[in-house]
N, C-alpha and C positions, 0 to 999 in steps of 0.2 A: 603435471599428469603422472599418475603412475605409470610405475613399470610391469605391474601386476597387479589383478586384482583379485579377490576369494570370493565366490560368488556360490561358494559351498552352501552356504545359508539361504539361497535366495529362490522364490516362489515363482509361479508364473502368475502372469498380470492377470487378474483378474475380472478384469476388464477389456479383455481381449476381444472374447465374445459378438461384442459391442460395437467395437470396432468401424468406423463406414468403408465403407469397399465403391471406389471409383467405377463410374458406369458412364459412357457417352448415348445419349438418352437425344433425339427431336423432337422439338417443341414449335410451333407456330407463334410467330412473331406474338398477336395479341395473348399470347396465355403469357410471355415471358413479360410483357410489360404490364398483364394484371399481376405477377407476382413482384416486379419490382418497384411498384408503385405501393405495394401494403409493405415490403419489404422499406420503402424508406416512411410510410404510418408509423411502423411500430418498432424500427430499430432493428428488424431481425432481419439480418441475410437473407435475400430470395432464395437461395438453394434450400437453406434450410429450412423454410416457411414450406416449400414444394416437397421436402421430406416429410415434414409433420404432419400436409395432408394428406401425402400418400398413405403414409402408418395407420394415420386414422383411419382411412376406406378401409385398406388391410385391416386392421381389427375389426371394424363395424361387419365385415364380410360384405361390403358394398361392390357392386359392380355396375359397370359402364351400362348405359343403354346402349343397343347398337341396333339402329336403324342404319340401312343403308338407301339410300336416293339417287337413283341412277341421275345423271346430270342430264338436260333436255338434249333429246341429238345423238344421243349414245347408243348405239345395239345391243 
């Protein structure tokens, strides 16, 4: 290893951008085992399979339905 290095030259990553940025995110049991179950179909990482459809919604401009269902018994 050096003792110094010149770093005079050097750019920023341009790729940075890009970057993923960690999040703790809850999921219910059955979504994480529909996502690791195509995750071992196709070879890809579950997290990243649950990335790619999120992006997808996010660009499609997709949003949730959101019905709510009061449970029987409830005020």
């Amino acid at each position: 290893m050096r003792k110094h290095y010149d770093f005079s030259h050097a750019r920023p990553n341009p790729y940075a951008r890009r970057l993923k940025r960690p999040v703790t995110i809850r999921l219910d049991q059955p979504t994480i085992a529909y996502f690791k179950a195509l995750a071992e179909e196709t070879g890809i990482p579950y997290q990243t399979l649950i990335n790619l459809f999120l992006r997808d919604c996010a660009v499609a401009g997709r949003r949730p339905g959101l019905r709510w269902t009061p449970a029987k018994g409830a005020a």
